[in-house]
C-alpha positions as CSV (number, residue, x, y, z in Angstrom):
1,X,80.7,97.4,72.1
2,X,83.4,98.0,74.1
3,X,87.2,95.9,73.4
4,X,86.8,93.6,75.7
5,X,83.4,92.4,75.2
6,X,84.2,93.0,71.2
7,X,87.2,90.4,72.0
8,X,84.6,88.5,74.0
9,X,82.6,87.7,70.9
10,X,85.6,86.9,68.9
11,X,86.7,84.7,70.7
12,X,83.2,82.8,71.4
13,X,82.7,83.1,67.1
14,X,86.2,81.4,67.5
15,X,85.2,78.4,69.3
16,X,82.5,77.7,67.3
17,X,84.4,77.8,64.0
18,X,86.2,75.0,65.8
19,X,82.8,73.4,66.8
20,X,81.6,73.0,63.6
21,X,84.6,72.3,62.1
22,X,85.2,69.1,64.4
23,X,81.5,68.3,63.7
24,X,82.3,67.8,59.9
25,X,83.3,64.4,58.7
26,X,85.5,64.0,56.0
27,X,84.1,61.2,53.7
28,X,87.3,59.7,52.3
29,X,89.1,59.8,55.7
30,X,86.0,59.5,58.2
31,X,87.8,62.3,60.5
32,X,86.9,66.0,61.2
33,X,87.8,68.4,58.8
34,X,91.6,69.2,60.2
35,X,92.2,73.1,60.4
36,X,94.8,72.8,57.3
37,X,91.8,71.2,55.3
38,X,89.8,74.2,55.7
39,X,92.3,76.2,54.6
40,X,93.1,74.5,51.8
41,X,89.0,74.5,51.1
42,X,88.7,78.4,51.6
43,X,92.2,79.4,50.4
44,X,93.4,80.8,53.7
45,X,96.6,79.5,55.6
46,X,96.4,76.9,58.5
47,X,97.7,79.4,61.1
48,X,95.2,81.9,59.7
49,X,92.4,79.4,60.7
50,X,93.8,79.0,63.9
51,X,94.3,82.3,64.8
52,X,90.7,82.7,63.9
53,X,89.6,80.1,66.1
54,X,91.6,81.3,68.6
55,X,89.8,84.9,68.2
56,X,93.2,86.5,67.8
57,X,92.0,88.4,64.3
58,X,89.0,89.7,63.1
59,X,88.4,87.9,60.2
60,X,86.7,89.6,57.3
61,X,82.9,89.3,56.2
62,X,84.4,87.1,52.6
63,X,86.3,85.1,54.9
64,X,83.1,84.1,57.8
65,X,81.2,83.1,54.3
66,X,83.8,81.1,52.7
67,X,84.2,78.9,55.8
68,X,80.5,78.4,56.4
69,X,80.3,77.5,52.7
70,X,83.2,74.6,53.3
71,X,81.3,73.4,56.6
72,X,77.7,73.6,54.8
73,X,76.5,75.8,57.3
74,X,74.4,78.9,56.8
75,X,76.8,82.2,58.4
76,X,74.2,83.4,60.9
77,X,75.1,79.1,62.1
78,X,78.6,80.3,62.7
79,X,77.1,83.1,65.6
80,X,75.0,80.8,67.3
């Protein structure tokens, strides 16, 4: 895959981070999970979980599991 079409895909895995993580309701506030919940959730910074749904980093493999764990989505989900 070439850079820009590798960025491309980051950038598209990005938005649906952000997708799914607007699509999850938080029972005790009946909002979507807020980026600095998620982080708290998978142990990763705020900005870190921006700049991944922003598709300004390449997150690692333990990272793509851990936030499809806290959204209760299977991965493959997360590349859909």
């Amino acid at each position: 895959m070439e850079g820009n079409d590798f960025k491309k895909e980051r950038i598209r895995l990005g938005k649906r981070i952000m997708y799914l993580r607007n699509q999850y309701i938080n029972k005790d506030t009946g909002k979507p999970m807020s980026q600095e919940e998620l982080g708290l959730r998978t142990g990763f910074a705020k900005n870190h979980i921006g700049k991944i749904e922003r598709g300004q980093t390449n997150p690692k493999i333990e990272t793509l599991f851990a936030i499809a764990k806290e959204l209760g989505v299977d991965i493959k989900d997360l590349f859909e």
